[in-house]
C-alpha positions in Angstrom: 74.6 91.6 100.6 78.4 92.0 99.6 80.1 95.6 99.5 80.5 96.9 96.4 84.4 98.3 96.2 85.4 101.4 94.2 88.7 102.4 93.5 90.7 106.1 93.3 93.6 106.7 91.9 95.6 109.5 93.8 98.0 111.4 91.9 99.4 114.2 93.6 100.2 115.5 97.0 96.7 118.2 96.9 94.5 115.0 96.3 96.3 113.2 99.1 95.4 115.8 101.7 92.1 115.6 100.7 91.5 112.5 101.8 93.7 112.4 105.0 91.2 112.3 107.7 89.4 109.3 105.9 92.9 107.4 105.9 94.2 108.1 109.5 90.6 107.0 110.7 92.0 103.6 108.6 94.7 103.4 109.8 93.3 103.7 113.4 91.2 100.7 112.4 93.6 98.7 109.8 94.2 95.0 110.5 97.1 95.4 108.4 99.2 98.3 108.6 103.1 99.9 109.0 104.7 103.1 109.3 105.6 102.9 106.0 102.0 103.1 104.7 100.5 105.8 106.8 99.7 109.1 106.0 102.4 110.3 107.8 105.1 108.9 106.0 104.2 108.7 102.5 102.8 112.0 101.7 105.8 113.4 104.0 108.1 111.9 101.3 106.1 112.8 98.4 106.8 116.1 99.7 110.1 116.3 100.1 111.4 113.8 96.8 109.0 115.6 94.7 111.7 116.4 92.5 112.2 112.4 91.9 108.6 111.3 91.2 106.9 111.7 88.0 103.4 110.8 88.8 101.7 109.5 92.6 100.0 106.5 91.6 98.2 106.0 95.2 95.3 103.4 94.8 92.7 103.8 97.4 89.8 101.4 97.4 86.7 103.0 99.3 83.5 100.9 100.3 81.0 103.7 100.2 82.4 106.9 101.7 85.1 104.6 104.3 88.7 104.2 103.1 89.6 100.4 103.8 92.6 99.7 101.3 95.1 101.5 100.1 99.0 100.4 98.0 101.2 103.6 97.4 103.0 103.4 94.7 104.8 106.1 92.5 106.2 106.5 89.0 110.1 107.6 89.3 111.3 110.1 86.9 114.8 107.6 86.6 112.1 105.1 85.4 109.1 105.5 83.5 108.3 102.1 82.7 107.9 100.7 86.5 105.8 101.6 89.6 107.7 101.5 92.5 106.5 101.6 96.0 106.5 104.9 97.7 109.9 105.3 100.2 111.9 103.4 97.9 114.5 102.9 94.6 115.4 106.8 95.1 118.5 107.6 94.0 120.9 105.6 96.6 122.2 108.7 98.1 119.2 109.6 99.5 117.2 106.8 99.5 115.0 106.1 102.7 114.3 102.4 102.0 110.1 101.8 103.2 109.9 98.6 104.8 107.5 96.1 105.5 105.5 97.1 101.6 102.0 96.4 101.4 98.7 96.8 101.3 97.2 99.2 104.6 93.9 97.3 104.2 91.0 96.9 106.9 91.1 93.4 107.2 91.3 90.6 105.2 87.9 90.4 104.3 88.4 93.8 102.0 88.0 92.0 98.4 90.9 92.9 96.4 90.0 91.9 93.0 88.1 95.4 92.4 91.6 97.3 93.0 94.0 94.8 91.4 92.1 95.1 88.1 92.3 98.6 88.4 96.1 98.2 89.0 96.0 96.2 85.9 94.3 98.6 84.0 96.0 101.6 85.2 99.4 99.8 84.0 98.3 99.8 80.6 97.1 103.4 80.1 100.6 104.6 82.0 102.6 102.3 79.7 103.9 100.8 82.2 106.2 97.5 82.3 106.1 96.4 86.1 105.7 97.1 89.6 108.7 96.7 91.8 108.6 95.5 95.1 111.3 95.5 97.7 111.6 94.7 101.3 108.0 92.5 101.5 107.4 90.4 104.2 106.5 86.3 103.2 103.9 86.6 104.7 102.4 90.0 103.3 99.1 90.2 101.3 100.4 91.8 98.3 102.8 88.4 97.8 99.6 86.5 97.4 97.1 88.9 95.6 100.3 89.3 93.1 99.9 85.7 92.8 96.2 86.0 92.2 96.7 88.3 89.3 98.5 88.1 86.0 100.3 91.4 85.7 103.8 91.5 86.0 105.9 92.6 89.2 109.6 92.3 90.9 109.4 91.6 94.4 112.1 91.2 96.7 111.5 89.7 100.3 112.6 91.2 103.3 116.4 91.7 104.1 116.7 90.2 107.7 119.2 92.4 108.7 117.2 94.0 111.7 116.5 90.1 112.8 118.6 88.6 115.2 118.5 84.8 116.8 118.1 84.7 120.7 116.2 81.3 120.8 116.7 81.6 124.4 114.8 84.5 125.2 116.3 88.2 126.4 117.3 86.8 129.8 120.2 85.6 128.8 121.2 88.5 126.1 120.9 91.0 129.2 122.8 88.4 131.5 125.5 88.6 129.4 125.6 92.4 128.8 125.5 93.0 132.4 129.6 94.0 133.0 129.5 96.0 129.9 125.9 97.3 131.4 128.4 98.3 134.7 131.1 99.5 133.0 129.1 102.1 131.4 127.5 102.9 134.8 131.1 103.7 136.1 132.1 106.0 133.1 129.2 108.2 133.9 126.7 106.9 130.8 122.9 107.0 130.5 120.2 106.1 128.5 117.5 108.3 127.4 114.5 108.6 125.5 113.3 111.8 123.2 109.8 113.0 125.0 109.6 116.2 123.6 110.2 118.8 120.6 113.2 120.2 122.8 115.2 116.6 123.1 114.2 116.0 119.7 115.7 118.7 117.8 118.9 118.7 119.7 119.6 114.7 119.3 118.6 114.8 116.0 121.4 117.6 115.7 123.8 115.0 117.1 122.7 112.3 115.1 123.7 114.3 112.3 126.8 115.1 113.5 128.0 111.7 114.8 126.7 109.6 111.9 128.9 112.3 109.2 132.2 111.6 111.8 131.3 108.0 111.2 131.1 108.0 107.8 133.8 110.4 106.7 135.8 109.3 108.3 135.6 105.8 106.7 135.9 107.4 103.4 132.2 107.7 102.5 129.2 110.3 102.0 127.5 111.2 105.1 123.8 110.2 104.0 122.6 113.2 106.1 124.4 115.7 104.4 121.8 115.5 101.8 119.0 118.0 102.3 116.4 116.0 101.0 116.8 113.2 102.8 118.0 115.0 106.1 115.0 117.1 106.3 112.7 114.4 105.5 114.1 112.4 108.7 113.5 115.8 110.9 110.1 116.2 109.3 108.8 112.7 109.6 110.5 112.5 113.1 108.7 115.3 114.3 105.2 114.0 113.6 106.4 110.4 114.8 107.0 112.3 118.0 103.4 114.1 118.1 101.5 110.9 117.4 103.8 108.7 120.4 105.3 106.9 117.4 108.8 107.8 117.5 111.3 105.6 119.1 114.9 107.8 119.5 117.0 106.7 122.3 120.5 108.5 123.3 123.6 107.3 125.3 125.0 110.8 127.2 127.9 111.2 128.8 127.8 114.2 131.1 126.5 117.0 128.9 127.2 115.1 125.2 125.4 113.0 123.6 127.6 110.2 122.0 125.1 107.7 120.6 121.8 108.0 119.1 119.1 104.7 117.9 116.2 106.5 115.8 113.5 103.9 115.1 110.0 103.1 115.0 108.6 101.2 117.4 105.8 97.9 116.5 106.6 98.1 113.0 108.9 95.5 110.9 111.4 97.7 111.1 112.7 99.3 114.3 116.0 100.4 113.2 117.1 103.3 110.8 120.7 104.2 112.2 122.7 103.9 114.9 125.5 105.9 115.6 128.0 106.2 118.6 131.3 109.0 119.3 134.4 107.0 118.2 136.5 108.2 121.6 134.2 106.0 124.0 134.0 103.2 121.1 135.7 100.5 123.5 132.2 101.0 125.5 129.4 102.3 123.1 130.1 99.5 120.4 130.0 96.0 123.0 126.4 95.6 124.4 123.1 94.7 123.2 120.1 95.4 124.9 116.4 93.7 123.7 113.0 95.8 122.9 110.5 93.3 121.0 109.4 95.2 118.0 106.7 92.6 117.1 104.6 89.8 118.2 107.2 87.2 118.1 104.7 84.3 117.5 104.9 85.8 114.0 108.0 85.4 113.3 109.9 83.1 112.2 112.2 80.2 114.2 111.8 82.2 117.4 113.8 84.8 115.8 113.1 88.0 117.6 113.0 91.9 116.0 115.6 93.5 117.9 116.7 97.4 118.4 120.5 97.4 118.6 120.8 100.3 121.3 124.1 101.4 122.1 124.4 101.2 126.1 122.0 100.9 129.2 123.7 101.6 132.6 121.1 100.3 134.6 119.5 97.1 134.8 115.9 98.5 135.8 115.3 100.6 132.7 116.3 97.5 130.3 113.8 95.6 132.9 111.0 98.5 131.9 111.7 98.1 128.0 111.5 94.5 128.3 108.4 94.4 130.8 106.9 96.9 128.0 107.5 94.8 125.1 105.8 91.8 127.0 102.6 93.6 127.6 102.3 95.1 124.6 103.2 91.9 122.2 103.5 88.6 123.9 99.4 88.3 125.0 
């Protein structure tokens, strides 16, 4: 006998609560999933860009009393006519730009007619024109139930700016880096990783500062000088950190910290900034070291997700990142 699908629209942050243990325990058994769809993240940034959104329009599809699909998408109060997904089409200078948009759904046997009509349906009570899409995968499930249905959307595939080519593998990148790798050994550099609430709040601190000396002093807005969207990065980051889910590695030099790679880790995107002090540039800006953010068999032309880091000075820790990635993506 077939499930029989129901679908709840959420529209605000006191209904999204309400349902939080039923969608971590989905996304603790979700086939298809991101950082950008957990509970984590979105209702962290229907939080803090409250003042942005006119209406949550979260569509959770629930067989019986278990959670196994949900889309998040929001009205903008710029734009009343389109659904947007959440994380995204903020205004630019504080826009946080969700990746990987989709469905966090069960598995692909979850029947998504039930919810799409209900999409559909929902579009025509909220006068709405379209939903718009940006950063999907080509291979993501909302590309082909979109296709499936008749209502109208804007989609924009993935930017593959955080992909980089190394068709022969991370021996070689790391074979290559190695002077640069020794050079930063003899001008008293390390790399280290954030492991606690301590680390965290002091590297995010420099983060801060470096990425405003960067960006000033090009002539631009320092993206963190906006409350909104700094303080969402320090919230999200700390509950990345309490789940094992944060990935922010810094380059010190004695007591400073000059560069700082905030990321999440086994999600399309493993890259949100990366900043470095501008008076060790000739070092901080040359190497490249490899973490595998993905299983590489799904992606395309042996192109491998990449983390641009700024330095390692060892060879044995790069060895442990890479030795990591391999166990936990190339079975």
């Amino acid at each position: 006998m077939n499930s029989v699908i129901s679908t709840r629209i959420i529209n605000n942050v006191h209904e999204m609560k309400a349902i939080r243990s039923s969608w971590l325990e989905l996304e603790r058994n979700a086939q298809f999933k991101s950082a950008f769809n957990s509970f984590d993240w979105v209702s962290t940034w229907a939080e803090f860009y409250k003042e942005h959104i006119e209406k949550l329009l979260i569509f959770t599809s629930w067989d019986a009393e278990a959670l196994v699909c949900v889309l998040p998408l929001y009205i903008s109060k710029s734009n009343l006519k389109t659904a947007c997904y959440i994380g995204s089409y903020e205004p630019t200078d504080i826009e946080t730009c969700s990746e990987a948009q989709d469905f966090l759904m069960r598995s692909s046997a979850v029947d998504v007619s039930e919810p799409l009509s209900v999409i559909q349906s929902t579009m025509r009570k909220e006068g709405l024109n379209s939903i718009r899409l940006s950063n999907v995968s080509p291979n993501a499930l909302i590309l082909s139930a979109v296709e499936r249905s008749d209502f109208p959307t804007t989609i924009n595939l993935v930017r593959r700016r955080y992909l980089v080519d190394i068709p022969d593998g991370a021996e070689k990148l790391i074979r290559k880096t190695k002077r640069l790798r020794n050079a930063a050994l003899r001008a008293g550099m390390r790399i280290c990783q954030v492991t606690t609430e301590h680390d965290l709040e002091r590297v995010f601190n420099a983060l801060i500062t470096l990425n405003r000396k960067r960006w000033i002093s090009r002539g631009y807005k320092a993206i963190f000088d906006a409350h909104v969207f700094r303080e969402f990065h320090r919230n999200i980051a700390r509950k990345l950190l309490s789940t094992g889910s944060l990935s922010m590695l810094y380059l010190e030099q004695g007591s400073e910290v000059i560069g700082v790679n905030y990321g999440i880790p086994q999600t399309i995107l493993s890259f949100f900034t990366k900043v470095v002090s501008t008076k060790t540039k000739s070092l901080t800006y040359l190497p490249v070291s490899c973490c595998i953010a993905h299983k590489p068999k799904r992606l395309e032309n042996n192109r491998f997700l990449i983390m641009t880091l700024c330095l390692h000075h060892l060879m044995r820790p790069i060895n442990r990142v890479w030795h990591r990635a391999q166990s936990l993506f190339m079975k």
